[in-house]
N, C-alpha and C positions, 0 to 999 in steps of 0.2 A: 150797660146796654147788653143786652141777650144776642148770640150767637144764629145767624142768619141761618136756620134748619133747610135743607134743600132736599126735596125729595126724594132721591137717590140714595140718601144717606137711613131711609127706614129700610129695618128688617120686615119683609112681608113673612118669607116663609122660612125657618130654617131657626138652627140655634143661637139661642139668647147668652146662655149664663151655664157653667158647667162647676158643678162639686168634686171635685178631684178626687180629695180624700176622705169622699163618703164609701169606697170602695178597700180605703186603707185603713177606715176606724173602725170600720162593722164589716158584720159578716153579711150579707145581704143575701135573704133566702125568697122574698117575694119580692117585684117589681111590680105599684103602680101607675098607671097615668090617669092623671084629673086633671080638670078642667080650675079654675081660678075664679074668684070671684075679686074683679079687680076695678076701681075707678076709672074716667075716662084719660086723668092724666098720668093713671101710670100705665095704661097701656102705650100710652103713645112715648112715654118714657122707654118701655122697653121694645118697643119700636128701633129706638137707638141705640141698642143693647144696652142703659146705664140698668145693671141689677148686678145683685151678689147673692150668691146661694154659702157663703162661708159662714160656717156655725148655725143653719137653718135649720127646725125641728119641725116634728109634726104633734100637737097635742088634742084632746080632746074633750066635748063641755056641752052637756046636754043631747048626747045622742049626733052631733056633728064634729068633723073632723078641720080642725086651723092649722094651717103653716106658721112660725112663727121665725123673726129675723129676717124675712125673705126680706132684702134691702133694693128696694126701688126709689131714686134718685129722685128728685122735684124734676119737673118739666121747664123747662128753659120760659116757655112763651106762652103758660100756664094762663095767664090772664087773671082773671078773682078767682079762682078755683085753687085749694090747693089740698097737698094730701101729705098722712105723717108717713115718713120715709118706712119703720119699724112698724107699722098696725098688723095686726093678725088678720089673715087672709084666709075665708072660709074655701076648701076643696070641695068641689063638685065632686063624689063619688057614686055608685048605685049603694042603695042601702045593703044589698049583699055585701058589698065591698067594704061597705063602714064597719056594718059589725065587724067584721074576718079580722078590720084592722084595731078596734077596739079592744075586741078579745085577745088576739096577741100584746096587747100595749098593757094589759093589767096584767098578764104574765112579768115574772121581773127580768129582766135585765133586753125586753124588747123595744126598738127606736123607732119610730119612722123617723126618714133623713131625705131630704130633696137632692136628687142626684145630677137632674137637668132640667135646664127653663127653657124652651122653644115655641116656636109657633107652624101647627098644623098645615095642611096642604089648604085647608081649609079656611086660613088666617088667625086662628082664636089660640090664646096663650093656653097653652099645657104644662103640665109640671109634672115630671117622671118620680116619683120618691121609691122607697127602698123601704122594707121591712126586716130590719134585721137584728142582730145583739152586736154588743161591743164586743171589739176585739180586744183578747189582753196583749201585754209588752211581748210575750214571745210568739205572738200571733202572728204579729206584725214582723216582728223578725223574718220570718216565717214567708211573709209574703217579699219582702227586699231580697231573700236569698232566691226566689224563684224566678225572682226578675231578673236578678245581675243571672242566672242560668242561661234564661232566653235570651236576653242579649246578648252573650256571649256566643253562644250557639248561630247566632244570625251574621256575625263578622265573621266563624266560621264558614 
């Protein structure tokens, strides 16, 4: 038996799902936000915050841009409806936007990467992604030693 959903318990406005280390694999030189092109049970899935943005890409396939990975949960009270957790989810972009991010992805070593899942003031799921390159091993280094800096400095 499914778990009694009580209203309270949906995210109307605010964040869903956060990539941590999309900020610590890549170098991230553009930020955009889109819209989702999402079923009706996963929205109400992520409603409840059940998503994961861990190992999520951006690829693209006939002039449109899909997220892929983006992991949203089954709906508890679903009913005959149901949806595959992993399906590629088309981004709503403006085609300005599509190209700019096309042509950098057939450059080599460029990624799009989903950085944050929320939902507008407006109620409608957003997804923030990142255009950027990977980082290498001393990149990364690189970014730990600026960190332990700042922290250090703030207990000062």
């Amino acid at each position: 038996m499914s778990k009694k959903v009580k209203k309270s318990d949906f995210i109307s406005t605010g964040q869903v799902a956060v990539n941590r280390r999309a900020t610590f694999d890549y170098a991230i030189e553009e930020n955009f936000v889109a819209g989702i092109e999402l079923k009706g049970t996963e929205v109400k899935s992520l409603r409840l915050g059940k998503a994961s943005l861990v190992d999520t890409y951006g690829s693209y396939d006939d002039g449109e841009i899909f997220i892929e990975n983006l992991k949203i949960e089954e709906y508890a009270n679903r009913g005959y409806e149901k949806h595959d957790a992993n399906r590629k989810k088309k981004l709503l972009l403006t085609r300005h936007e599509i190209n700019k991010i096309i042509g950098a992805m057939a450059k080599k070593g460029y990624s799009l990467v989903a950085k944050k899942l929320f939902f507008d003031a407006r109620g409608r799921a957003k997804l923030e992604v990142g255009l950027g390159k990977g980082k290498k091993l001393y990149d990364k280094r690189e970014s730990i030693k600026e960190r332990d800096i700042k922290r250090r400095l703030k207990e000062w």
